[in-house]
Each structure stands twice: as C-alpha cells, then as structure tokens.
C-alpha positions in Angstrom: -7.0 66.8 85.5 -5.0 64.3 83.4 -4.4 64.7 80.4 -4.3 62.5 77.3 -2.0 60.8 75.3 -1.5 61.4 71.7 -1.2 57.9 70.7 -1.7 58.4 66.8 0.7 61.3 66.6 3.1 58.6 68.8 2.7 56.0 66.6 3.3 58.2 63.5 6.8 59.1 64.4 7.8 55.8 65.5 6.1 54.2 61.9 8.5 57.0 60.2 11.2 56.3 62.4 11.4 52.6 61.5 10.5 53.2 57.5 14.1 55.5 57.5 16.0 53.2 59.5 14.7 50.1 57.1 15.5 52.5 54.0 19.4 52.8 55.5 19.4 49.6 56.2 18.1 48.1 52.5 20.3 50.6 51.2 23.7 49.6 52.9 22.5 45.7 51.6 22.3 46.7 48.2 25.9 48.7 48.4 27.2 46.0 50.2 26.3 43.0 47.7 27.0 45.6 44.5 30.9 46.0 45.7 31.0 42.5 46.4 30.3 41.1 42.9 32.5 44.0 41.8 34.9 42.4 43.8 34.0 38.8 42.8 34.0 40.0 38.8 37.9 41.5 39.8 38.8 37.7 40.7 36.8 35.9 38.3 38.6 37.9 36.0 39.9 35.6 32.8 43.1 36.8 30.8 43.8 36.1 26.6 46.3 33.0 27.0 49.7 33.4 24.6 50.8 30.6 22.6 53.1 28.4 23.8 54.4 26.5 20.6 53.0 26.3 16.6 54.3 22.9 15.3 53.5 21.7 11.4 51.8 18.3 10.9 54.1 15.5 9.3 53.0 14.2 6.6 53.2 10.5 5.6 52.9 8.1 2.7 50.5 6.0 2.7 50.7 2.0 3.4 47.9 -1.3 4.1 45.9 1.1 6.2 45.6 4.4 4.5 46.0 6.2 0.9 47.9 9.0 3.1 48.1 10.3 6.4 49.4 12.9 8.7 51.4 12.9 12.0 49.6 15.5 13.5 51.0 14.8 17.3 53.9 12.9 16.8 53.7 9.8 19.4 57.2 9.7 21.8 56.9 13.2 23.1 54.9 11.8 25.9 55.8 14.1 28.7 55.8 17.2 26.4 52.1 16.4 25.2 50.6 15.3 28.3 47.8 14.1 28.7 47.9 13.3 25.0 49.7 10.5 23.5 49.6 11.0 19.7 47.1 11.7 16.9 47.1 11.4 13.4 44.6 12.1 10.3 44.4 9.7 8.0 42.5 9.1 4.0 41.6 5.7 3.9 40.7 4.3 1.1 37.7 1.8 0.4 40.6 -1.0 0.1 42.3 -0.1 2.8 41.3 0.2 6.6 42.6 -1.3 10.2 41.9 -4.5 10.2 41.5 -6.3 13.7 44.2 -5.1 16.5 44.3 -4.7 20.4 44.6 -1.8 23.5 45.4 -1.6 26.3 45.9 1.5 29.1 44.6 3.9 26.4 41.5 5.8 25.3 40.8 6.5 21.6 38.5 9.4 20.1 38.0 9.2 16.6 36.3 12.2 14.4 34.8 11.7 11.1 36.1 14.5 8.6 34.9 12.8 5.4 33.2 9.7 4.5 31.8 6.8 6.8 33.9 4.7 8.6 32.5 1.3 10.8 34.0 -0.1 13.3 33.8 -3.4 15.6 35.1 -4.7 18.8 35.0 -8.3 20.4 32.5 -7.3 23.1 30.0 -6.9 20.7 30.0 -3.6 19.9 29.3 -2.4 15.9 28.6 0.9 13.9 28.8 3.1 11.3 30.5 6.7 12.0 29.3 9.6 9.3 30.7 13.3 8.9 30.7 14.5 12.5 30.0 11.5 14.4 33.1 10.3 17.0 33.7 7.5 18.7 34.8 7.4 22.2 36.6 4.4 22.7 38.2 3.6 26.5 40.4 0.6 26.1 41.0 -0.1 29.8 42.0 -3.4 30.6 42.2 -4.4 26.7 39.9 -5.4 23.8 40.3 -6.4 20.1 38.4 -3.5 17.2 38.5 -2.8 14.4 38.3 0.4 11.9 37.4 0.0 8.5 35.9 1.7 5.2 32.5 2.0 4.9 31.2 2.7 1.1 34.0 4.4 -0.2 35.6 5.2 2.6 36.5 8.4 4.9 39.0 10.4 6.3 39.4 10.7 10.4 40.9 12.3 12.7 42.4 9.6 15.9 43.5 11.2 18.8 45.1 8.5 21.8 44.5 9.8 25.4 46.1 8.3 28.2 44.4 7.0 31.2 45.4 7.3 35.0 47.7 4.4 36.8 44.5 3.8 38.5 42.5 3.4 36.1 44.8 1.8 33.3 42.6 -1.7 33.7 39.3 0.0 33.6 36.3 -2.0 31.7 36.7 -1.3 28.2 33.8 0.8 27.2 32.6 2.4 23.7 30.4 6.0 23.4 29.1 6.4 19.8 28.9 10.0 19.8 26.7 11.4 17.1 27.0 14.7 15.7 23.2 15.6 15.7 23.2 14.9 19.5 26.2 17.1 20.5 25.9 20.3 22.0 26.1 23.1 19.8 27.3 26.6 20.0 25.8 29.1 16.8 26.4 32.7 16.9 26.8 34.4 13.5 29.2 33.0 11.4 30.3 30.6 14.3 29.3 26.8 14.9 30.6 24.9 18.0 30.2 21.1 18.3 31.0 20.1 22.3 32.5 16.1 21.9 32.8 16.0 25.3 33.2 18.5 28.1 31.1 21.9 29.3 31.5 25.8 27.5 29.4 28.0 27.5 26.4 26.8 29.9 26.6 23.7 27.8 27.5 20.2 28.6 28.6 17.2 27.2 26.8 13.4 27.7 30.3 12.2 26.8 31.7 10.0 30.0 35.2 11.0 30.9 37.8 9.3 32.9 40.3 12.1 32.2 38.1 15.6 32.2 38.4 16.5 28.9 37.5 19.5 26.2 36.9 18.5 23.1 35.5 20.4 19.9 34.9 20.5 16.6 34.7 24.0 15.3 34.0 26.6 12.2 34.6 30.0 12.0 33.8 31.8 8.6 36.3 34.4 7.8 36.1 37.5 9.3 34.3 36.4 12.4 36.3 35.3 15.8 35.7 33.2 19.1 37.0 33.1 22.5 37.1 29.4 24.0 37.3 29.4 27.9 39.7 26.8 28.7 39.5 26.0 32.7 42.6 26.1 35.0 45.6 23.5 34.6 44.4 22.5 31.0 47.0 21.4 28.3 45.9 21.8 25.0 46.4 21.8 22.1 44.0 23.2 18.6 44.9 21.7 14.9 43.5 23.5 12.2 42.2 21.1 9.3 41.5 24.0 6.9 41.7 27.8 6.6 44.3 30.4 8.5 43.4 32.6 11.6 44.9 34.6 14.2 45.3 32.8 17.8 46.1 33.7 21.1 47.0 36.7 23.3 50.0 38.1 20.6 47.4 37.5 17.6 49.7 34.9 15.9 48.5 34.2 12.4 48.7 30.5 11.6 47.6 28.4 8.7 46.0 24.9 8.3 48.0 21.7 8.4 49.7 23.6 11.9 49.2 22.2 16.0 49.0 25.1 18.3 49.3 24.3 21.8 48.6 26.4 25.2 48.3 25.6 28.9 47.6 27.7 32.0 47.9 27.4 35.8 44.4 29.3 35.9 41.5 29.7 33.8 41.8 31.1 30.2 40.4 32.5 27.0 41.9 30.7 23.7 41.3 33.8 21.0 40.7 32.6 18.1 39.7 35.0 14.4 39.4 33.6 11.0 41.4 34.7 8.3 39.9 32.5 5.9 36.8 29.8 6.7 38.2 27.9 9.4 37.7 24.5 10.8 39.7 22.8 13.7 39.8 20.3 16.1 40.2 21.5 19.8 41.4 19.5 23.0 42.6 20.1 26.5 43.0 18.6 29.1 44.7 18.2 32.8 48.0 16.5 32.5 48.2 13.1 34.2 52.3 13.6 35.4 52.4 9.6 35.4 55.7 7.4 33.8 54.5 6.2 30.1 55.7 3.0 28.9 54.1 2.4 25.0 54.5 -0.3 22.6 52.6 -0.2 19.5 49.0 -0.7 20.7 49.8 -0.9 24.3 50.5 2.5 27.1 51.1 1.4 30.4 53.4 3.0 33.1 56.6 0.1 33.4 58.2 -2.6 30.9 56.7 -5.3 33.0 53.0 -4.3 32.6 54.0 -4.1 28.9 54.9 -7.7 28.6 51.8 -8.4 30.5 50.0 -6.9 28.1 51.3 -8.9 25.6 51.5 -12.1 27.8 47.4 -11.7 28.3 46.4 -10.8 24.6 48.1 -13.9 23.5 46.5 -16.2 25.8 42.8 -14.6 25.0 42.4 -12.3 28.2 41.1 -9.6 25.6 38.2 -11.9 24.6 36.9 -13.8 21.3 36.1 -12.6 17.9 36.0 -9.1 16.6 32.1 -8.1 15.6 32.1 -7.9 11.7 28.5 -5.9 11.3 
C-alpha cells in the first residue's frame, strides 16, 4: 500500500522556514544601514572653528560723500582678505552722497542699516533701498551708478567682492534684494536674514558668480547661534552693535570689531550674545588670483588697468546715469 504525503504539515515547515530566514535577513539590513549612518554621522562630523584674527574698524572723517564713515576692511590687504577687497560703513547725509562714478572687475553688495538710499546706473537700472534691502551689484565689464540720499538720507554698509580672471568682463548686472523676500531663520531670540547663499535647509534667490554666504543677523542677549560655514570659506563677521562670545575659545568681542575665520573643511562659527547683537556675516572661497586696483577699477595686471581707464574715457561703459 502507498502511503500519503503530508503536504500541509510540508508546506508548514518550509512557510516557517522561510519567515525565520527573512526575519535574519531584515534584521542584518537594519543593523547594517544603522552602523552605516553611525559611521556616516562620525564623518559628517562638524568641529567649533577658532578665531583666526579680531581687527577694530578705522574710523574716518567725513568728506563730499559722507557725514562719517568707517574702514571696516581696510582695502590693500588683498591677499590677506581674499576673496574680499574692502568694505566700509558709511552716514551719509541728505547733502551728501556718490555722485556718478564707474567699475570695473568688481562686485558690490550694499546693506541698508538706516535710512533709504537710491541708486542709478547707465543701463537703466533705478531704485530705492530701505532698512534691510541690499543691492547686489556685479560690475563686470564696467558701468557708470550712482548712490545717493534718499529723504534724509541713510547709513550702509558696502562690501567690494572680487570676481574671477574669467569672469572679470562679465555683463554688468544688478539684484535688488529686498528684505521682506530673503530667507529667514527665527528661533527664540534669534533672526537670520540669508542675502545670498544656503543655511539651514534655506536658500538664497541671490545669483552668485563667487559662491557666497552672506547674512544679516540678531541675537538678543543671552541667546546664541551656530552658523555652518562650508569647507574652504574665508570669512569674516563685523559686529555693528552689541558684544558676544565667538568661536571655538569663546572670545568675547565688542561692536565696531572684524572677526575673521577660515577652514579647509566644513565649520560651525559659535556665536552668543552678551548684549543685543547685530552683525553682518560673509564668507567665501578665496579666488588665489593677482589683484591690480585703482580707485574704482580691480583687475589682475597694470595693463588691464589702463584699459580700463582707456575704455571709460572713450564711452565703452555706456551713456548717462538713470536719475529716477
């Protein structure tokens, strides 16, 4: 007689077979994948940067252009500063102002502290700046603006970046940025205004030709802020108002003072009010590029100086600078 075949008892032990080997097998995935991003997080880990150098503003009197102003990045250190050329803050008053005058091989970026300030350039560009607002301005290949009081005038914050070899006769172009269209970063008693750049998830509209991080920032007192700063940045923060402690060693550091940092890989700029903070941030990757300046005009020899020159005087840089 033959007999017959359990099938269901069969098929029982291979069905519980197969459900312990896919357990093992599930289990070893999600071992696998949790001591990789353990080992990920290890690499992605981001270190407090230290200071590199505290430096006081200089201030100035004032002259045609402005009641007062400070040298806040004196211009000549152009290697040291890199990718920044100068900046300065100036008070100008409702008589006062910069009247029509040329660039070349430069980019401007121009912050609004107090006041309104308008501005014009012979390619038909105009506008009015308020508390805030920036303007972007890429030079390139040369133009003609102007900056001038609006009302009863302001007080700004100019910051000259330098542009690439490559790209030192770009098209001139202007970005009127606007402060209630900038990113912002609130947490309690911190507010983050992103001119140009990506932090946290956020990202800037701003059109860069050198990748640059640029904020506007207030901390009340008590409160603090790390800013992640990415790899091979130079930067540099100047505190307008207040006193805080910055960096890895904590350093405390009051207004009117530059405090610069740079790192060959990505950092966190530490940053704790003392008293109500506000500061200007930027950073950027140094360009490693000769720099040849004179007056309104950065190039990278003597001859494409005199060029400069040579074409502004014979109307390369185009007509009449828009009034309103």
């Amino acid at each position: 007689m033959s007999r017959k075949t359990p099938t269901k008892r069969k098929f029982s032990i291979t069905a519980s077979r197969v459900a312990v080997l896919l357990f093992i097998l599930f289990s070893s995935y999600i071992l696998f994948n949790i001591k990789r991003q353990q080992m990920s997080t290890d690499k992605q880990t981001v270190q407090l940067l230290s200071i590199e150098n505290v430096e006081s503003v200089t201030p100035l009197p004032g002259n045609e252009q402005s009641d007062r102003k400070n040298a806040v990045i004196m211009p000549g250190k152009f290697e040291q500063y890199d990718p920044f050329l100068l900046m300065f803050e100036d008070w100008i008053g409702r008589n006062k102002g910069f009247e029509d005058h040329p660039h070349r091989g430069i980019e401007t970026v121009t912050l609004v502290l107090e006041g309104q300030i308008e501005h014009g350039d012979n390619r038909g560009n105009f506008g009015v700046l308020n508390v805030g607002d920036v303007q972007w301005m890429t030079a390139g290949s040369g133009l003609e603006h102007r900056e001038m009081p609006h009302g009863n005038g302001g007080r700004t914050l100019q910051l000259w970046l330098n542009l690439p070899p490559d790209h030192k006769m770009t098209t001139p172009r202007y970005q009127d940025i606007r402060a209630t269209s900038m990113p912002t970063i609130e947490e309690e008693g911190v507010k983050i205004r992103l001119i140009s750049g990506s932090l946290e998830g956020k990202t800037s509209s701003t059109q860069n030709i050198v990748k640059t991080l640029c904020l506007e920032g207030f901390i009340k007192k008590g409160f603090s802020k790390t800013i992640h700063i990415p790899s091979k940045y130079h930067s540099f923060l100047y505190l307008i108002s207040g006193r805080g402690k910055f960096g890895k060693e904590k350093k405390s550091v009051s207004h009117g003072h530059v405090i610069w940092t740079r790192s060959n890989e990505d950092g966190l700029l530490f940053v704790e009010s003392e008293e109500d903070l506000h500061f200007f941030f930027a950073g950027g990757e140094p360009i490693k590029a000769p720099v040849v300046a004179h007056g309104p005009f950065v190039m990278n020899s003597k001859e494409q100086i005199m060029q400069a020159f040579s074409d502004y005087r014979s109307g390369k840089f185009g007509g009449q600078v828009r009034k309103k």
